[in-house]
PQR file of N, CA, C, O and H, with PARSE charges and radii, in Angstrom:
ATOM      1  N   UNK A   1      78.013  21.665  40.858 -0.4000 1.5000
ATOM      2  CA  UNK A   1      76.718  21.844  40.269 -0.0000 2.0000
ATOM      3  C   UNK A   1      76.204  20.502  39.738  0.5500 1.7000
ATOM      4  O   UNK A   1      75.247  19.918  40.248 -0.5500 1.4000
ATOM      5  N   UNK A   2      76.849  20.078  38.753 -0.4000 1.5000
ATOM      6  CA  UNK A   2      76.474  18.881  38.189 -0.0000 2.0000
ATOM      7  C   UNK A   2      75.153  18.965  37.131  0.5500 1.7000
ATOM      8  O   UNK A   2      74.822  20.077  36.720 -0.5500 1.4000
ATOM      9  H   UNK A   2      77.626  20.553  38.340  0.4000 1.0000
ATOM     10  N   UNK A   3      74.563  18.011  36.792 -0.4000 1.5000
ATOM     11  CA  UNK A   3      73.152  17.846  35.942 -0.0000 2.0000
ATOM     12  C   UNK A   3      72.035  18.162  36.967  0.5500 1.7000
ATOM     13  O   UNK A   3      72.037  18.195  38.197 -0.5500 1.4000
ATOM     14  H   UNK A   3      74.832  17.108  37.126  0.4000 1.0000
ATOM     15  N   UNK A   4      71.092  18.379  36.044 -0.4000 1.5000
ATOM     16  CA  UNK A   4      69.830  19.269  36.628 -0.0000 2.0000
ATOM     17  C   UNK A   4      69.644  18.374  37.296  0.5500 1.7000
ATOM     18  O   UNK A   4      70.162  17.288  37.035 -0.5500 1.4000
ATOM     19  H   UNK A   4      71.090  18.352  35.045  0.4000 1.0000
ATOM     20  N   UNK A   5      68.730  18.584  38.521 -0.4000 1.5000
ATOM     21  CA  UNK A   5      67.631  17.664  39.649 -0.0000 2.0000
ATOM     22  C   UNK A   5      68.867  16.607  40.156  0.5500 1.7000
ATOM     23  O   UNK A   5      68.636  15.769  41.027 -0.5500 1.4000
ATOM     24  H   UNK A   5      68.309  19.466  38.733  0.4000 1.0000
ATOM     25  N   UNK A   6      69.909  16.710  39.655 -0.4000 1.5000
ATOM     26  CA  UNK A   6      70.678  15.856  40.489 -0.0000 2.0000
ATOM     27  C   UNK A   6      71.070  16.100  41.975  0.5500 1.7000
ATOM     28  O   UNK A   6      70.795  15.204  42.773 -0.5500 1.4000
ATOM     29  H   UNK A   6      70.097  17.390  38.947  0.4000 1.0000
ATOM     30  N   UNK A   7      71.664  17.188  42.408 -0.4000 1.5000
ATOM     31  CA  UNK A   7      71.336  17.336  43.413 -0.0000 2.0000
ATOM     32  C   UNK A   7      70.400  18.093  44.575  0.5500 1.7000
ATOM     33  O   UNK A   7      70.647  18.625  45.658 -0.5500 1.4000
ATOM     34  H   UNK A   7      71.887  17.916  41.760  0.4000 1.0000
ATOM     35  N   UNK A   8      68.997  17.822  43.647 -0.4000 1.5000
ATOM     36  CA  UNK A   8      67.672  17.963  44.423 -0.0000 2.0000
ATOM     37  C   UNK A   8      67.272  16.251  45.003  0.5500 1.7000
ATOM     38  O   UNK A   8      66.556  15.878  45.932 -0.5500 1.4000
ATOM     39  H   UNK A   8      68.797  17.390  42.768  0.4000 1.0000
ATOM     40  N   UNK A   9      67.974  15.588  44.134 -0.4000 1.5000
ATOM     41  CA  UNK A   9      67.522  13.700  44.325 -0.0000 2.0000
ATOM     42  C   UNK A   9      65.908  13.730  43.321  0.5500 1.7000
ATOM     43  O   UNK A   9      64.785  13.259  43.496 -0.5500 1.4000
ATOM     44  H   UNK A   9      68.556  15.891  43.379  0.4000 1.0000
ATOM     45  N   UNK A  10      66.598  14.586  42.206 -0.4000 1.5000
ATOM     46  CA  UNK A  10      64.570  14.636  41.476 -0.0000 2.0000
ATOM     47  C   UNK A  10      65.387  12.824  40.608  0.5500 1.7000
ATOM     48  O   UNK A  10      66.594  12.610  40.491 -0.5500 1.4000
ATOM     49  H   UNK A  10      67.511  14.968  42.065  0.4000 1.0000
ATOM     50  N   UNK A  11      64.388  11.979  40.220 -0.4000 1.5000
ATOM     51  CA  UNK A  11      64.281  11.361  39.455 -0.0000 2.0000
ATOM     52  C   UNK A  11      64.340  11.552  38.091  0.5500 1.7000
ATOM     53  O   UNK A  11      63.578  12.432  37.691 -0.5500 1.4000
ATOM     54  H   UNK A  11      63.408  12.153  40.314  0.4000 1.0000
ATOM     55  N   UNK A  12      64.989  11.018  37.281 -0.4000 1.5000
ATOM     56  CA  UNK A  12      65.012  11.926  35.752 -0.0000 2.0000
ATOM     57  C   UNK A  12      63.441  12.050  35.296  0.5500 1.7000
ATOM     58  O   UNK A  12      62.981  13.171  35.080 -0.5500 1.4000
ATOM     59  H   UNK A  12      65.608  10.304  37.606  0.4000 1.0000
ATOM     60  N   UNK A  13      62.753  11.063  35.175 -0.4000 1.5000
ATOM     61  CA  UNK A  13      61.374  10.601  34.360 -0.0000 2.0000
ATOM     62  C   UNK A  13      60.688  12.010  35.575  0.5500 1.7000
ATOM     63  O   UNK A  13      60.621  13.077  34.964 -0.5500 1.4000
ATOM     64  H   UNK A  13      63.127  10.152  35.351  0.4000 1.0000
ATOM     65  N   UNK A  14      60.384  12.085  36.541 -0.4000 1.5000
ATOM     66  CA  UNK A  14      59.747  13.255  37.548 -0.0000 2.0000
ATOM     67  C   UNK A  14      60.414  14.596  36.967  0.5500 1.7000
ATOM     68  O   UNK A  14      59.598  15.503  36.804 -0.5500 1.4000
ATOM     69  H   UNK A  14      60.438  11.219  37.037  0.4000 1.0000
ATOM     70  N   UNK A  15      61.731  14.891  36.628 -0.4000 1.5000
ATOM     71  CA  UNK A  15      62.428  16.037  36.186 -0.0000 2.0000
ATOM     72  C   UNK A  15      62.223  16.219  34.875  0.5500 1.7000
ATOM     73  O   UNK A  15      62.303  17.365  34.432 -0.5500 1.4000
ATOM     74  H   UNK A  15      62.394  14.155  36.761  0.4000 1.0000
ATOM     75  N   UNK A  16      61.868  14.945  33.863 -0.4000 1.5000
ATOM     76  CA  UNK A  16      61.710  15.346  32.560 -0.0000 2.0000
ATOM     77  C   UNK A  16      59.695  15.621  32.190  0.5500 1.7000
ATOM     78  O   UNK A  16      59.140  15.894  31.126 -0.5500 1.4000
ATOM     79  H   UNK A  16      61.802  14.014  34.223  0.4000 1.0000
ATOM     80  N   UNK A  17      59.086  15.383  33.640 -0.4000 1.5000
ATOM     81  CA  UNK A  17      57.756  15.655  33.334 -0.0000 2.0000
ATOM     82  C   UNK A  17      57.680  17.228  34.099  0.5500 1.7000
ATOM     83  O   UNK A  17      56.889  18.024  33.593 -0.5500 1.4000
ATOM     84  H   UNK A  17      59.537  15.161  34.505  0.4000 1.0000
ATOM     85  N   UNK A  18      58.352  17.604  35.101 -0.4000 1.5000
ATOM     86  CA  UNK A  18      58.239  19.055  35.179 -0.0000 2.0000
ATOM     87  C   UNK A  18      58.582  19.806  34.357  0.5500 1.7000
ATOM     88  O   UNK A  18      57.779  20.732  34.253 -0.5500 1.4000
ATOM     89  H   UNK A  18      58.994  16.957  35.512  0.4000 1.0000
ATOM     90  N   UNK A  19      59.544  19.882  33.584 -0.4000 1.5000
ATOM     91  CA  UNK A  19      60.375  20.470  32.268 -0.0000 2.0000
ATOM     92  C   UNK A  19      59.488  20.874  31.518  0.5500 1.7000
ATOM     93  O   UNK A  19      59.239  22.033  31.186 -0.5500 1.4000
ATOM     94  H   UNK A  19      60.197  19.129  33.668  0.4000 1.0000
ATOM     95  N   UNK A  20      58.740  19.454  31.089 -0.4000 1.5000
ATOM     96  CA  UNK A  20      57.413  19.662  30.047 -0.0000 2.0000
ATOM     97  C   UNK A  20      56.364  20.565  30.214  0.5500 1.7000
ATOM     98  O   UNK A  20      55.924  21.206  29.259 -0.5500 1.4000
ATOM     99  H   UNK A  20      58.942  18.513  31.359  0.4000 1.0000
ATOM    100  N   UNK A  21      55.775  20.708  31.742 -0.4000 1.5000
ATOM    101  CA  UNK A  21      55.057  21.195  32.344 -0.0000 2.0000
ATOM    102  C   UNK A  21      55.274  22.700  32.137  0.5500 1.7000
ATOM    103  O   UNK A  21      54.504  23.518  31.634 -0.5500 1.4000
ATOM    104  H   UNK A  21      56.133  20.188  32.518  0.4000 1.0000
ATOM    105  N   UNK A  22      56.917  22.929  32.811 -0.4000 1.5000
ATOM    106  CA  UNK A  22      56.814  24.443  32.361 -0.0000 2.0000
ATOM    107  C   UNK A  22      57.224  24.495  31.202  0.5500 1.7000
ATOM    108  O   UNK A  22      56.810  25.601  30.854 -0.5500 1.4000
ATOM    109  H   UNK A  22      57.543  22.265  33.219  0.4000 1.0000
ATOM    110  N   UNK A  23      57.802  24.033  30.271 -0.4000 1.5000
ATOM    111  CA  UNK A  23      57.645  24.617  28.669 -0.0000 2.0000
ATOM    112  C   UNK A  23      55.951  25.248  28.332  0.5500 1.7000
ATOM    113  O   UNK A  23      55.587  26.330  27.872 -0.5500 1.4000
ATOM    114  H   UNK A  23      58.139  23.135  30.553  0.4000 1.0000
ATOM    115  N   UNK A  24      55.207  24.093  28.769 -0.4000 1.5000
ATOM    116  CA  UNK A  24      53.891  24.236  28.530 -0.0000 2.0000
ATOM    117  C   UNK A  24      53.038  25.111  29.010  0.5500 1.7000
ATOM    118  O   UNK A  24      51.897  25.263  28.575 -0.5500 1.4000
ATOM    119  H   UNK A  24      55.503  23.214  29.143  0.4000 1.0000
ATOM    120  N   UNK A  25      53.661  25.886  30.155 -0.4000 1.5000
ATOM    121  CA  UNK A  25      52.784  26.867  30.639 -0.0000 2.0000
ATOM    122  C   UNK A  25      53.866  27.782  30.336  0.5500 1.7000
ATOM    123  O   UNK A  25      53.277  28.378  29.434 -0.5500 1.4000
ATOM    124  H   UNK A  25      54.588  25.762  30.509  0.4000 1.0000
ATOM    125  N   UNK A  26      54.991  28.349  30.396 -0.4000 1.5000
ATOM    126  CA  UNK A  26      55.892  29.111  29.603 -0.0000 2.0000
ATOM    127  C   UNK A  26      54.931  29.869  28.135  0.5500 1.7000
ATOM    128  O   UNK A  26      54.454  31.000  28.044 -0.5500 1.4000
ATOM    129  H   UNK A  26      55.469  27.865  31.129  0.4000 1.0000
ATOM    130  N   UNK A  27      54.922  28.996  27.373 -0.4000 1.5000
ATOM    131  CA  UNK A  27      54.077  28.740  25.744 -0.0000 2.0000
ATOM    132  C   UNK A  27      52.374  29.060  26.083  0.5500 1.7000
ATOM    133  O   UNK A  27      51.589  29.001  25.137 -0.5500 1.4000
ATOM    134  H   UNK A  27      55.310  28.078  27.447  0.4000 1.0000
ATOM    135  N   UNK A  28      52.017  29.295  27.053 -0.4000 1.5000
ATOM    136  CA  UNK A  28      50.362  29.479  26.998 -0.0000 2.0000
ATOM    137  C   UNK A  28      50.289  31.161  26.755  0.5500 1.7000
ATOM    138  O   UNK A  28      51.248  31.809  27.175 -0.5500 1.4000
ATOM    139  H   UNK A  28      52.655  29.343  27.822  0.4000 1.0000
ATOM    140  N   UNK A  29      49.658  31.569  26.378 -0.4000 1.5000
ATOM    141  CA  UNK A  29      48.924  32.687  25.664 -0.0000 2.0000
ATOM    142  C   UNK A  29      48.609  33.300  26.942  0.5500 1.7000
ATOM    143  O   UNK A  29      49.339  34.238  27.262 -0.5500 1.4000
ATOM    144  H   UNK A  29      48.879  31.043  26.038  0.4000 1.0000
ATOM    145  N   UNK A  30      47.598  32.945  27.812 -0.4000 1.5000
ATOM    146  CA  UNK A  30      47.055  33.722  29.108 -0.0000 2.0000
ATOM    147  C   UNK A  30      47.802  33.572  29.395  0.5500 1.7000
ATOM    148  O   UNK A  30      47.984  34.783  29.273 -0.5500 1.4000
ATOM    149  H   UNK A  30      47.004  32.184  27.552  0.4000 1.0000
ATOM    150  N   UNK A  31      49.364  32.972  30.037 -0.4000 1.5000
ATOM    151  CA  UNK A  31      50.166  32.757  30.899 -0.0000 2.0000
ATOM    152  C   UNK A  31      51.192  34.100  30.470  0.5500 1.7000
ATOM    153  O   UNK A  31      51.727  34.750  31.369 -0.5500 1.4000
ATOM    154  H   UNK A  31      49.217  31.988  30.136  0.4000 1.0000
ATOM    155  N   UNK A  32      51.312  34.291  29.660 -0.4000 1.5000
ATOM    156  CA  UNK A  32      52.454  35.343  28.725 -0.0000 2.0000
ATOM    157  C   UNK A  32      51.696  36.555  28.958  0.5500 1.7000
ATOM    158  O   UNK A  32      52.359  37.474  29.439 -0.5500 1.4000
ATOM    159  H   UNK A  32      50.878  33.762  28.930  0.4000 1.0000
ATOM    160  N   UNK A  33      50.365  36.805  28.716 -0.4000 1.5000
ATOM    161  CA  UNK A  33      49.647  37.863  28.470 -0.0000 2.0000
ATOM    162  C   UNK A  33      49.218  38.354  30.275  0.5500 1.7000
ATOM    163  O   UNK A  33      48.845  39.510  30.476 -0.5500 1.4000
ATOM    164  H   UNK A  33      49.827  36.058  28.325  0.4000 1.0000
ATOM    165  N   UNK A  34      49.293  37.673  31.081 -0.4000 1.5000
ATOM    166  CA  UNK A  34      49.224  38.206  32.685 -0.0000 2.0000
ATOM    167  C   UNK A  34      50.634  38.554  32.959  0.5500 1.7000
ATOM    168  O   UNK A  34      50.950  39.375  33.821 -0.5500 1.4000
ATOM    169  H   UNK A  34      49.596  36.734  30.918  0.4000 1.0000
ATOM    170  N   UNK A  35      51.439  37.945  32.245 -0.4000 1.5000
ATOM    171  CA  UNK A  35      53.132  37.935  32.701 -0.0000 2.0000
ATOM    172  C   UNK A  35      53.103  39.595  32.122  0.5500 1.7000
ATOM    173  O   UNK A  35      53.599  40.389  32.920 -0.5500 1.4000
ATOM    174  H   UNK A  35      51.182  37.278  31.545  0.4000 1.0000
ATOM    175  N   UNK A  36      52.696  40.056  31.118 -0.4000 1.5000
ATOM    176  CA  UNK A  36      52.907  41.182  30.157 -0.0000 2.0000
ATOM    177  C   UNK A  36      52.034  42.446  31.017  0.5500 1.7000
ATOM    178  O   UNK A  36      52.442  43.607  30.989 -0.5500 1.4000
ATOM    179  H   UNK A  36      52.293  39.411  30.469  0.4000 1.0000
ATOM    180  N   UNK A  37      51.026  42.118  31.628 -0.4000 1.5000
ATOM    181  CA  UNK A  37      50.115  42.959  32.613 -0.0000 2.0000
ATOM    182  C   UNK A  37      51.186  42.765  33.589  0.5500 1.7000
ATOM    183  O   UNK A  37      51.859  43.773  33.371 -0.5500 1.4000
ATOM    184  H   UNK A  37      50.694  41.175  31.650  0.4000 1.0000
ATOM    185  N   UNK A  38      51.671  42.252  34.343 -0.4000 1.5000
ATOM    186  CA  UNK A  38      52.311  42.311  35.869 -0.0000 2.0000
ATOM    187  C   UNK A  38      53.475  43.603  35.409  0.5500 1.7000
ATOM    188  O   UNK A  38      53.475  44.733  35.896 -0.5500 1.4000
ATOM    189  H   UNK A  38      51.125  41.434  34.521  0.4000 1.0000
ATOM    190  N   UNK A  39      54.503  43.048  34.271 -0.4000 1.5000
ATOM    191  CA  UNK A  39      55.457  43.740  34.043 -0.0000 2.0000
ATOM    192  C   UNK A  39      55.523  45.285  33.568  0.5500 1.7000
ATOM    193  O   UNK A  39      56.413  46.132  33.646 -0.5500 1.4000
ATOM    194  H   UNK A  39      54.503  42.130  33.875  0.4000 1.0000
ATOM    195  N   UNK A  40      53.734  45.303  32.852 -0.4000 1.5000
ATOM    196  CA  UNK A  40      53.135  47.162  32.808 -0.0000 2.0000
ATOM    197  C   UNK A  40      52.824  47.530  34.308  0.5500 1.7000
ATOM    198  O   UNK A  40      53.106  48.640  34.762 -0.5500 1.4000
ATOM    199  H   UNK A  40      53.011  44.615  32.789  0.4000 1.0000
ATOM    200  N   UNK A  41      52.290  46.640  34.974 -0.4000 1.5000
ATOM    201  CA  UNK A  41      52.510  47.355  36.552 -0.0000 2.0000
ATOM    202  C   UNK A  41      53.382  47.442  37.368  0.5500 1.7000
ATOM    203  O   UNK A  41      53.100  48.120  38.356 -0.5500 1.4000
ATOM    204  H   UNK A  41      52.061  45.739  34.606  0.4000 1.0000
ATOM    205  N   UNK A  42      54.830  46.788  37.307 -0.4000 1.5000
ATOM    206  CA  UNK A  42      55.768  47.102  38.014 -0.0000 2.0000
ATOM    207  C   UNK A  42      56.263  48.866  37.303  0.5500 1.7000
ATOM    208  O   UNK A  42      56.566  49.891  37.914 -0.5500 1.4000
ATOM    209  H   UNK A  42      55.059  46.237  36.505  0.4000 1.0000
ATOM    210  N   UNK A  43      56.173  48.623  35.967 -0.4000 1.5000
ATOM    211  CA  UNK A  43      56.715  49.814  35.457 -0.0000 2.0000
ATOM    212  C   UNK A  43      56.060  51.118  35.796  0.5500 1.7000
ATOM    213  O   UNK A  43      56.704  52.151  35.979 -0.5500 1.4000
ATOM    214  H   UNK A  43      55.927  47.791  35.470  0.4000 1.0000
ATOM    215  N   UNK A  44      54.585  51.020  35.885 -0.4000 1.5000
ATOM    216  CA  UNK A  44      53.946  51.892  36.207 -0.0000 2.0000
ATOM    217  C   UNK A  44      54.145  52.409  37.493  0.5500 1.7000
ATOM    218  O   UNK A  44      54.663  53.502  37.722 -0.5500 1.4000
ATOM    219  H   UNK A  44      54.062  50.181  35.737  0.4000 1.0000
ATOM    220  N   UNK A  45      53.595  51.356  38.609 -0.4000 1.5000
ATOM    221  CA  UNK A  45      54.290  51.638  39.806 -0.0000 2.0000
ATOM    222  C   UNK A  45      55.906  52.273  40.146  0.5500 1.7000
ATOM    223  O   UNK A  45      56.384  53.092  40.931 -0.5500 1.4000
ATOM    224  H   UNK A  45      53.174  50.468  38.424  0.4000 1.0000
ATOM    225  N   UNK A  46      56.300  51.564  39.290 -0.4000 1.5000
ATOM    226  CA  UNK A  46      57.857  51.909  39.837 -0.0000 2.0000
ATOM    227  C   UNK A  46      58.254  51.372  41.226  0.5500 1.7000
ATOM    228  O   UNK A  46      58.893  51.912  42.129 -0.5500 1.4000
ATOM    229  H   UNK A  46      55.911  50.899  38.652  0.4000 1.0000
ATOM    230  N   UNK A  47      57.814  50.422  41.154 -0.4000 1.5000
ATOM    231  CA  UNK A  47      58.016  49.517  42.736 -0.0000 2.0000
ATOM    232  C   UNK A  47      58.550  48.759  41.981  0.5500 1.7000
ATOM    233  O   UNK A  47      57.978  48.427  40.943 -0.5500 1.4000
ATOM    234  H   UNK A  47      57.295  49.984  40.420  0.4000 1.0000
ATOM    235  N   UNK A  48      60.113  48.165  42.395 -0.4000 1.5000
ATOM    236  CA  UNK A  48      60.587  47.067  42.329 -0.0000 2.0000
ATOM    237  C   UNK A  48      60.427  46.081  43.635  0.5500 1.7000
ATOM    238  O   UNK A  48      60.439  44.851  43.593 -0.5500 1.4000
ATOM    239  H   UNK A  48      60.578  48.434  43.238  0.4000 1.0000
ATOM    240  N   UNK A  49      60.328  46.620  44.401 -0.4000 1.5000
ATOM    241  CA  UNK A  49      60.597  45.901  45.614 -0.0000 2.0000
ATOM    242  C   UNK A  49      60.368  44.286  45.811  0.5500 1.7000
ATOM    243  O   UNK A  49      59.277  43.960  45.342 -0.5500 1.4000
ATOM    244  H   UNK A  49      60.319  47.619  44.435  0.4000 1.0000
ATOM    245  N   UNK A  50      61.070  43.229  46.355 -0.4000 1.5000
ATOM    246  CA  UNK A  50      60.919  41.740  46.232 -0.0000 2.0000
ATOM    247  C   UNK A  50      58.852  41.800  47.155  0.5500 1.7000
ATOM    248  O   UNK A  50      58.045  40.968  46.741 -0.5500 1.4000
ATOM    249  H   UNK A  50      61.956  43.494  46.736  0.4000 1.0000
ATOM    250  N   UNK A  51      58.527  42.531  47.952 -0.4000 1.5000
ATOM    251  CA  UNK A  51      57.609  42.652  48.644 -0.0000 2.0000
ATOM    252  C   UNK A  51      56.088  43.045  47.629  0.5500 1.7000
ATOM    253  O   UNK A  51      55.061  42.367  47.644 -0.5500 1.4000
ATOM    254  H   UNK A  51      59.183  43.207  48.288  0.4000 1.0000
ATOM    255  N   UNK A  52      56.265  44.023  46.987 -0.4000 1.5000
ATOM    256  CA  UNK A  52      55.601  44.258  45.881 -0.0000 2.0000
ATOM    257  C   UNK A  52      55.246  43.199  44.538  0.5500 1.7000
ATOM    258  O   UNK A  52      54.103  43.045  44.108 -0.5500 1.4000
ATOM    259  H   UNK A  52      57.100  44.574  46.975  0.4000 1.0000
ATOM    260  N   UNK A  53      56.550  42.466  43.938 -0.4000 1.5000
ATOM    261  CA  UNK A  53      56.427  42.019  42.831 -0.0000 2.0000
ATOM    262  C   UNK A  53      56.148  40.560  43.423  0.5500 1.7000
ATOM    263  O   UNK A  53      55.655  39.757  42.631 -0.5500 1.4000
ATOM    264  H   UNK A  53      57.479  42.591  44.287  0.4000 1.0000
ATOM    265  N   UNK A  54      56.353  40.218  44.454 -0.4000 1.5000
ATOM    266  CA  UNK A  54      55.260  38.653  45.002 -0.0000 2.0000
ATOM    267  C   UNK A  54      53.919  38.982  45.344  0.5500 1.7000
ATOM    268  O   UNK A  54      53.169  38.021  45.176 -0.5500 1.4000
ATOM    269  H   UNK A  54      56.753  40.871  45.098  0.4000 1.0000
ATOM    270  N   UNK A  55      53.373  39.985  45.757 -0.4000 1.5000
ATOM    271  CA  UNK A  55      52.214  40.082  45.934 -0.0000 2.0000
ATOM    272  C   UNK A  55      51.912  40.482  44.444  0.5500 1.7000
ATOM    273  O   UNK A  55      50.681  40.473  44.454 -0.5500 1.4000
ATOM    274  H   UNK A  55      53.982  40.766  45.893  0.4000 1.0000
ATOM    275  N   UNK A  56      52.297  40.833  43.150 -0.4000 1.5000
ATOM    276  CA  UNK A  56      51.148  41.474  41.747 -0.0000 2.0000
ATOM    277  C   UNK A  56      52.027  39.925  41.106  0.5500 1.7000
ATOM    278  O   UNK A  56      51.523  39.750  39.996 -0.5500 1.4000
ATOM    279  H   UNK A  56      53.297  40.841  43.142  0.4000 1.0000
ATOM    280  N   UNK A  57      52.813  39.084  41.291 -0.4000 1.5000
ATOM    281  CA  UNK A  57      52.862  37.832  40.852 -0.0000 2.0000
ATOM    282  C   UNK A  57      51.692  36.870  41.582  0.5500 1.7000
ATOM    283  O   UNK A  57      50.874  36.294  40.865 -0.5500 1.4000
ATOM    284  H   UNK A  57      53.222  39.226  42.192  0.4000 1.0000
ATOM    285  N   UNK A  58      51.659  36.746  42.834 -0.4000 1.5000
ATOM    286  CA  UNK A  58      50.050  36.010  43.438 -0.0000 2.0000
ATOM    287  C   UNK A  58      49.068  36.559  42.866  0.5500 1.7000
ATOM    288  O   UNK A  58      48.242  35.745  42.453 -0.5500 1.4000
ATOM    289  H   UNK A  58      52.323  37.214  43.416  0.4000 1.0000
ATOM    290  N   UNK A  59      48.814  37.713  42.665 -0.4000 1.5000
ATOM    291  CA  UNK A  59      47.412  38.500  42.334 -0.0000 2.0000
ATOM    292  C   UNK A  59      47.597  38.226  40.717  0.5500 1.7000
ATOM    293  O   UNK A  59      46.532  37.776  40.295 -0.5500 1.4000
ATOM    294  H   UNK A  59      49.485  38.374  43.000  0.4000 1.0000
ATOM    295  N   UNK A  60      48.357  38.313  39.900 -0.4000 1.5000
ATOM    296  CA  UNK A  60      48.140  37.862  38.538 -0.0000 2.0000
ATOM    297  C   UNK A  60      48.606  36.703  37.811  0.5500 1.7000
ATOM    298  O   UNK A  60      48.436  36.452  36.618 -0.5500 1.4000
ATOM    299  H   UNK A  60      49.223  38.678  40.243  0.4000 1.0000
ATOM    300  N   UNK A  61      49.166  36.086  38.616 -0.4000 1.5000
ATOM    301  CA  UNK A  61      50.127  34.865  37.916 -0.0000 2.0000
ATOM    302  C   UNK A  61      50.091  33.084  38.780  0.5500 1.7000
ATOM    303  O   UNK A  61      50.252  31.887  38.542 -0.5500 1.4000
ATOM    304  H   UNK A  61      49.304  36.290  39.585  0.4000 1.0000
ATOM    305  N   UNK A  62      49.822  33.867  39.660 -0.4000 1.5000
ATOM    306  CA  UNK A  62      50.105  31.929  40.316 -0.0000 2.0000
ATOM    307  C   UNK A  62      49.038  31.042  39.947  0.5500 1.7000
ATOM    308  O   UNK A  62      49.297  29.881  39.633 -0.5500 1.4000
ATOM    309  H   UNK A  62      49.691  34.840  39.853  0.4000 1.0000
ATOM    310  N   UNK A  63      47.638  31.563  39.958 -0.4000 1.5000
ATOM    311  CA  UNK A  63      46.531  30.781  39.907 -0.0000 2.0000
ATOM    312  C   UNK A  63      46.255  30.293  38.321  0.5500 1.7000
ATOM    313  O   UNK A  63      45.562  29.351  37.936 -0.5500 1.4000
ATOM    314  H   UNK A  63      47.427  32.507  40.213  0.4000 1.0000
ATOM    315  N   UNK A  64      47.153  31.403  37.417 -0.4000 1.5000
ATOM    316  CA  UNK A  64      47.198  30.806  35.783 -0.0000 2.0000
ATOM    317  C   UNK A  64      48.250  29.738  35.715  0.5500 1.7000
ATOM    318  O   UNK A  64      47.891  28.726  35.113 -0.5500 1.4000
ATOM    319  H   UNK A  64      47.716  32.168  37.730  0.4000 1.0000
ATOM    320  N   UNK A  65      49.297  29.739  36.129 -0.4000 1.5000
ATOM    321  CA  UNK A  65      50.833  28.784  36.507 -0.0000 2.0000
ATOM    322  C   UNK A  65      49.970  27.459  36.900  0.5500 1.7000
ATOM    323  O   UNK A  65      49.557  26.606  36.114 -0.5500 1.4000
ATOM    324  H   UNK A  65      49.589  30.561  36.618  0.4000 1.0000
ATOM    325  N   UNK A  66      49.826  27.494  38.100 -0.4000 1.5000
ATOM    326  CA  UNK A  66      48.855  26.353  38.880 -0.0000 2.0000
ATOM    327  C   UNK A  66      48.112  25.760  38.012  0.5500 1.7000
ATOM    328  O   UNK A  66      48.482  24.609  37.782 -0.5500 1.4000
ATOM    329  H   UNK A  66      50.160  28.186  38.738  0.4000 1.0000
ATOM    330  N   UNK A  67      46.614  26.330  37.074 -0.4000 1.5000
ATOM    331  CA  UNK A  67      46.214  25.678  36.542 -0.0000 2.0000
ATOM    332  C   UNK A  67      46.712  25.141  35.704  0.5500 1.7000
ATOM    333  O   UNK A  67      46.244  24.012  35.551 -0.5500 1.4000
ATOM    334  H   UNK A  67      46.314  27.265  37.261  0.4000 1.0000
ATOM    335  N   UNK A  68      48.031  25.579  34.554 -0.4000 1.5000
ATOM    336  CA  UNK A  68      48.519  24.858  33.893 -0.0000 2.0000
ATOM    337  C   UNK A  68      49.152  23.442  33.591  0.5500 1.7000
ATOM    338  O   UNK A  68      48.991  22.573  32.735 -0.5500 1.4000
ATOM    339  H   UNK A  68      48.411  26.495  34.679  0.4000 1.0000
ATOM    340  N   UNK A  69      50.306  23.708  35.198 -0.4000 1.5000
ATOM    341  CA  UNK A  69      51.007  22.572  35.639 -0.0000 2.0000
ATOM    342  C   UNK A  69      49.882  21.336  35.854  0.5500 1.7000
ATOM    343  O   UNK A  69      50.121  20.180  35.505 -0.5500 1.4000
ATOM    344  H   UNK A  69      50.437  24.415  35.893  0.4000 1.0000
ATOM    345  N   UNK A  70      48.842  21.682  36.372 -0.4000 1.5000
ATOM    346  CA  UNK A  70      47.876  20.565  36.638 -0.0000 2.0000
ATOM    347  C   UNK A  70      47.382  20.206  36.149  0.5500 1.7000
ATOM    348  O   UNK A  70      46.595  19.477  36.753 -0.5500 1.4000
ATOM    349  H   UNK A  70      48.648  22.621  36.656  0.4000 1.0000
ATOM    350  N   UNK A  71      47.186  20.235  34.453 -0.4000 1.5000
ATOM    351  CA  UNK A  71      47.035  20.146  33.147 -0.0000 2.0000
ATOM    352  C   UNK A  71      48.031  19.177  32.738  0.5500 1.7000
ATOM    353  O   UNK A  71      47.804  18.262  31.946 -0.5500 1.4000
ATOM    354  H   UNK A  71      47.826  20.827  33.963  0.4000 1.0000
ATOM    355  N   UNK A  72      49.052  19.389  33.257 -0.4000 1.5000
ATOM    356  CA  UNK A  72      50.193  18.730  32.734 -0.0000 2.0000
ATOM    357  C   UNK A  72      50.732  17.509  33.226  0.5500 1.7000
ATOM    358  O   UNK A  72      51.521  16.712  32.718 -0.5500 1.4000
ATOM    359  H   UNK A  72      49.236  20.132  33.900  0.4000 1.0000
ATOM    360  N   UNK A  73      49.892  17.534  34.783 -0.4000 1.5000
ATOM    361  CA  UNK A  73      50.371  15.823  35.211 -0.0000 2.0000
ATOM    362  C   UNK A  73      49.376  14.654  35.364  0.5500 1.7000
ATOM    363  O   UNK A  73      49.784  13.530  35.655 -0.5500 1.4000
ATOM    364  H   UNK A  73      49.250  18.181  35.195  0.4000 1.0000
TER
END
């Protein structure tokens, strides 16, 4: 295993600015509060399926993620 991003070949300074990135969108309010909607609709549904929970993660979550990270570099 070893230390993080080590064997991805990430650079530490590149690995210690993604880190930041997701702490920072981790910690956002809309980011938590779509995360909290996806997870009332898996329950509701009752679909676990890997097929299901990537499509209501694209439909509620990537485009809040995305804007964040890009905030961040």
């Amino acid at each position: 295993m070893g230390p993080l991003g080590e064997d991805e070949g990430i650079p530490l300074e590149e690995l210690k600015s993604k880190l930041a990135a997701a702490k920072s969108v981790a910690s956002n309010v809309k980011v938590r509060t779509r995360f909290a909607r996806l997870t009332q609709d898996l329950r509701e549904e009752n679909d676990y399926s890997t097929q299901f929970i990537e499509a209501k993660m694209s439909e509620k979550l990537n485009e809040a993620i995305l804007r964040e990270m890009v905030k961040q570099v």
